[in-house]
C-alpha positions as MATLAB code, in Angstrom:
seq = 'XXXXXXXXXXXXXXXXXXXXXXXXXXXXXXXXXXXXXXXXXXXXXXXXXXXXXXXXXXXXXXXXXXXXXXXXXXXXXXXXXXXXXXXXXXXXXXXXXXXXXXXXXXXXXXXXXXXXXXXXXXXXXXXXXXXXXXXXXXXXXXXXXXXXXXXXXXXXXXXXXXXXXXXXXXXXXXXXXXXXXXXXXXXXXXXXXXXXXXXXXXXXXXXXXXXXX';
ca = [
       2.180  -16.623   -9.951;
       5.547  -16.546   -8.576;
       5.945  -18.468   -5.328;
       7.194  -16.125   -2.258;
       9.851  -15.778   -0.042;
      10.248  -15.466    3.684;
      13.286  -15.457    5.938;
      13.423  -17.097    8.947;
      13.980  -14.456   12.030;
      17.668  -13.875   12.282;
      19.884  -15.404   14.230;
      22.572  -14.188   16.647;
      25.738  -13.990   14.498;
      27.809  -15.417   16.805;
      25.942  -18.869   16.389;
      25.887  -18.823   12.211;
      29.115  -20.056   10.774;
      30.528  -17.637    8.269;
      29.587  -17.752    4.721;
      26.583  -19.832    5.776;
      23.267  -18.431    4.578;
      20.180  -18.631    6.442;
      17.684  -21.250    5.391;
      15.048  -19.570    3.345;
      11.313  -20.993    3.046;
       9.449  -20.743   -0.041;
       5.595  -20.751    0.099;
       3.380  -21.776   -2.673;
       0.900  -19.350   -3.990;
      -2.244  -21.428   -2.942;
      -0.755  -22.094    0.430;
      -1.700  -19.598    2.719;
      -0.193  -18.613    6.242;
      -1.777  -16.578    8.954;
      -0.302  -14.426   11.838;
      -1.753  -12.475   14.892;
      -1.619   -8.583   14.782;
       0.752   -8.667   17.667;
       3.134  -11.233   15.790;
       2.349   -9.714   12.861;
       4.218   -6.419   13.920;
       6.967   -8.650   15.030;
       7.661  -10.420   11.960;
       7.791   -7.317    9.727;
      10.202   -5.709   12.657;
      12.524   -8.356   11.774;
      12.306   -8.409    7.818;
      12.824   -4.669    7.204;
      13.297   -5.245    3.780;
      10.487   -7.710    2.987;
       7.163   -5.501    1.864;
       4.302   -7.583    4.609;
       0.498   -6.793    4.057;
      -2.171   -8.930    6.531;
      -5.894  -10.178    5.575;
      -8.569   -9.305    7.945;
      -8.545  -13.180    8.403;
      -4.782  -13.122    9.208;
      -3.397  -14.507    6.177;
      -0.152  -13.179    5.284;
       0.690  -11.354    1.825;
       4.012  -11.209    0.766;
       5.087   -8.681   -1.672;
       7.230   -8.843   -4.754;
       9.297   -5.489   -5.041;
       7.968   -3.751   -7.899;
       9.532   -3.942  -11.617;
      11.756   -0.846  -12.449;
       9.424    0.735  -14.528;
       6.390    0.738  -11.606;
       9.343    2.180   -9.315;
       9.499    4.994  -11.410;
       5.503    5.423  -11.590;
       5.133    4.917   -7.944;
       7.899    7.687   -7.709;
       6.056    9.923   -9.535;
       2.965    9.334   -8.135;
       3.772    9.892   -4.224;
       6.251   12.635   -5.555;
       3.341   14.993   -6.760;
       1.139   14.000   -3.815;
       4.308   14.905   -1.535;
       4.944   18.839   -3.185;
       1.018   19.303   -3.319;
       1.068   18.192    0.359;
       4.103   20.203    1.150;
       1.878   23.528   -0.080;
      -1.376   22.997    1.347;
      -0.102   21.397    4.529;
      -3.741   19.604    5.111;
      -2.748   16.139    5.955;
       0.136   13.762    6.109;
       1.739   11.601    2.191;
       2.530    8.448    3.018;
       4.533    6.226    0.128;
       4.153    2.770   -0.017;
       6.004    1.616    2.497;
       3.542    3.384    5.004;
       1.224    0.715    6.412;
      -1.675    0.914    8.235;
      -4.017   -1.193   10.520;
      -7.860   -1.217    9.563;
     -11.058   -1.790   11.906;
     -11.467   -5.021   10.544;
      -7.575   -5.858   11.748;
      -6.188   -5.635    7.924;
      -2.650   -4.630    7.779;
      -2.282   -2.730    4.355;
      -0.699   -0.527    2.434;
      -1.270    1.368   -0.281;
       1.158    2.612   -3.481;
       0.256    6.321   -1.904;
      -2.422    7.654    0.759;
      -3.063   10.552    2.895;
      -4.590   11.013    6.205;
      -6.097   14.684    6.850;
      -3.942   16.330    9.447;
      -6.482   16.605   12.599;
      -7.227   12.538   12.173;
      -3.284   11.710   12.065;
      -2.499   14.065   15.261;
      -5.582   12.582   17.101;
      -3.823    9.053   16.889;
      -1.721    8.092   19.926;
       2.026    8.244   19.478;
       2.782    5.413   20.262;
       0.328    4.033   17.627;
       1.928    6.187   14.614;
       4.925    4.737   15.535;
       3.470    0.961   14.643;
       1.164    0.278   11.831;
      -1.107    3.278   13.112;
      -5.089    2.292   13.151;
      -5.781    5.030   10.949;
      -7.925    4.747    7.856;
      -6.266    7.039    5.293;
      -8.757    9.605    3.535;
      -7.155    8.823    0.167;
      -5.599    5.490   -1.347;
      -4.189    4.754   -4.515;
      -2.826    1.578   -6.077;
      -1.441    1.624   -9.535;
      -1.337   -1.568  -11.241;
       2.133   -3.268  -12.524;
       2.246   -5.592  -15.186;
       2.350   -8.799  -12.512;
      -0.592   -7.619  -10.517;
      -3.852   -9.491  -11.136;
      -7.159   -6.929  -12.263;
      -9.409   -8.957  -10.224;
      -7.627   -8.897   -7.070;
      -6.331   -4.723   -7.456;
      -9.924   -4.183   -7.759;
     -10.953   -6.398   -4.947;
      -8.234   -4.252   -3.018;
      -9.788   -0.910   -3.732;
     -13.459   -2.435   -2.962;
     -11.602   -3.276    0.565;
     -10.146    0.395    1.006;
     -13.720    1.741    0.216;
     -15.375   -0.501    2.513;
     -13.046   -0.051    5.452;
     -13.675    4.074    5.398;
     -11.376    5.299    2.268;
     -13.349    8.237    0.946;
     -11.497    8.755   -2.418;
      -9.408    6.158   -4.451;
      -7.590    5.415   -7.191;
      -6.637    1.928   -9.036;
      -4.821    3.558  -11.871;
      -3.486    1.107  -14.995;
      -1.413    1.628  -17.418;
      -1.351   -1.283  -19.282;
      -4.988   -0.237  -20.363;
      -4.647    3.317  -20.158;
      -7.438    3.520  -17.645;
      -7.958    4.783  -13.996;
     -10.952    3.733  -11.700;
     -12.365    6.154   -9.228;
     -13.610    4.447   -6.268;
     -15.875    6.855   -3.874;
     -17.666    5.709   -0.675;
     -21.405    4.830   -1.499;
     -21.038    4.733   -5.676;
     -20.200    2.571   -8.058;
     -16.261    2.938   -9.260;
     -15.640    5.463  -12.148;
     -13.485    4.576  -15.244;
     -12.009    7.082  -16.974;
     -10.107    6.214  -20.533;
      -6.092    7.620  -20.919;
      -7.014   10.659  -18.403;
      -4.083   13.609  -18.350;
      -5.214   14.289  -15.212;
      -7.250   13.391  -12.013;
      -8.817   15.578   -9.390;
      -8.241   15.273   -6.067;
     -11.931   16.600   -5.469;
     -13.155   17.712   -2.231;
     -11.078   15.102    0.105;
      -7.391   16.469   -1.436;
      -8.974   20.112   -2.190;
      -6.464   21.573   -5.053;
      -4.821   18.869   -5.937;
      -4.458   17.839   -9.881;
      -2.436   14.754  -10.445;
      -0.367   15.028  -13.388;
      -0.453   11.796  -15.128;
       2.120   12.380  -17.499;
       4.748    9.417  -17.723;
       2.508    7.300  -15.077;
       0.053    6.390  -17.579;
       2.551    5.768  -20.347;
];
């Protein structure tokens, strides 16, 4: 596994001499480090371009940005969820950028979710504008060729546990998407052409042609 890279918080220009780069730390996969929720909100404030997911325990998760080929996936993928969205008007997309905080003081976020409308406008705004403590209805997470089986699953377990009520861990290296549902044991369906959004994204049909292949 690669090692990861953080920046140091930036400072004033004024005080770095020009064409002198910042010092860069590299951390080792098996070295953990671990970060309030209040510092937590700081460090990703200044590292705007640095994807930053947090452990319930604190430990920070840096992560890669995603092959070319997953770009264009993940496109796809928060694409549909976006024009079904844009119809029904039932909730709020979210790409995966959008982060959110979970009871258990997580900081995650998914390749695409949704949060049913009356649950996102019940959250303060001053909340939405952070990493809002919302558990989306819907997650989904689809698997690039770096990203380990064990610990995508062990991600959707998390979502489920925390309050997700309907996700996906969708692979295309095997052709194969898990349903995870609150209460049941994950679903695997084999090279799918489509999935159901069932009863928590009523009407929607994901297309998966060109995500699965």
């Amino acid at each position: 596994m690669p090692t990861s890279t953080i920046d140091r918080q930036p400072v004033p220009a004024e005080t770095v001499p020009e064409q002198s780069p910042l010092p860069r730390l590299l951390v080792p996969a098996d070295v953990r480090l671990y970060v309030d929720l209040d510092d937590f909100e700081r460090l990703c404030a200044v590292n705007d371009d640095v994807r930053l997911e947090r452990d319930a325990d604190g430990g920070l998760i840096v992560i890669s940005p995603a092959f070319s080929d997953t770009s264009r996936r993940n496109n796809l993928l928060s694409g549909r969820l976006l024009i079904w969205n844009e119809a029904a008007r039932l909730g709020v997309a979210f790409d995966s950028s959008g982060g959110f905080t979970f009871p258990d003081g997580s900081v995650l976020s998914p390749d695409a979710s949704w949060v049913r409308l009356d649950r996102w406008r019940a959250a303060a705004p001053e909340d939405r504008d952070g990493f809002a403590r919302v558990v989306p209805d819907f997650a989904a997470e689809l698997r690039s060729q770096s990203d380990s089986l064990v610990e995508t699953r062990a991600k959707m377990q998390a979502y489920r546990a925390r309050g997700v009520r309907l996700g996906w861990l969708i692979d295309p290296k095997t052709k194969t998407v898990e349903v995870y549902r609150p209460g049941r044991e994950p679903e695997t369906l084999t090279n799918p052409s489509t999935l159901s959004g069932e009863d928590v994204l009523p009407g929607f049909t994901l297309d998966l042609t060109d995500i699965l292949t």
